[in-house]
C-alpha positions in Angstrom: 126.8 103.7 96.8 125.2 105.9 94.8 125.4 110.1 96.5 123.0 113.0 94.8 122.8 116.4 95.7 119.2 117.8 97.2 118.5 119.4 94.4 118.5 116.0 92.0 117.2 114.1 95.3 114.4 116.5 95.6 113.1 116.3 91.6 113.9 112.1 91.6 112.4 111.0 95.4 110.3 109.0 93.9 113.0 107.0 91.6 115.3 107.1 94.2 113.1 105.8 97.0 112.1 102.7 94.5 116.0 102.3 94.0 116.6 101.7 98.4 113.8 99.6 98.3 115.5 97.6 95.7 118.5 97.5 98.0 120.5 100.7 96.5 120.6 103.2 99.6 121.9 106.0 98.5 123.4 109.5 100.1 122.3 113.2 100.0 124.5 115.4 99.7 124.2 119.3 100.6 127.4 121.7 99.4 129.2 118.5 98.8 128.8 117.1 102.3 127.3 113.9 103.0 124.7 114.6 105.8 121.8 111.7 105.2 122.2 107.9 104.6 119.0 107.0 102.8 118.0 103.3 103.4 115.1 101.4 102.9 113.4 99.7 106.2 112.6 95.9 106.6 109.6 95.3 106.9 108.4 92.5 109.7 106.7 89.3 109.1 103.2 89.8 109.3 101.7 87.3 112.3 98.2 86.5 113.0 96.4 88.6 115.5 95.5 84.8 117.5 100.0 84.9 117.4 99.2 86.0 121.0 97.0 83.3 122.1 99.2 80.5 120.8 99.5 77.4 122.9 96.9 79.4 125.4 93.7 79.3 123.7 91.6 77.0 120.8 89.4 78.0 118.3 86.7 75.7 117.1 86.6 75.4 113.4 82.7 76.0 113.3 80.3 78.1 115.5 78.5 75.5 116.5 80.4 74.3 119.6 80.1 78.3 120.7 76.9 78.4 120.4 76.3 75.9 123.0 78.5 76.9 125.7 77.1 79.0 128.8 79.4 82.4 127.5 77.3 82.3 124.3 74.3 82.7 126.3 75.5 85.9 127.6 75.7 87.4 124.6 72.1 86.2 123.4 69.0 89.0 124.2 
């Protein structure tokens, strides 16, 4: 693993932070100590916003079988 001081870690952030996301962490190091573990987070799988409903609501494919249901005719003025 690769350790920098601030100074170099503070002109190459950008480099460096490209480099963890590529899976090469790397430490900073201030007057030769190793204080900060720099890592890059995983991100989660994205999941449809109807994830929550699964199994517990449908969806018609088309409008039309909403349109002639007694909620739709709450929403018409």
């Amino acid at each position: 693993m690769k350790t920098v001081n601030m100074h170099e870690a503070k002109t190459h952030q950008s480099r460096l932070v490209a480099d963890a996301v590529r899976g090469e962490p790397f430490i900073i190091a201030r007057s030769g100590r190793p204080p900060v573990k720099e890592v890059a987070i995983e991100e989660p799988e994205a999941t449809s916003p109807f994830g929550l409903l699964a199994g517990r609501a449908t969806f018609p494919d088309d409008g039309a079988e909403f349109a002639e249901c007694e909620t739709a005719a709450t929403f018409e003025r």
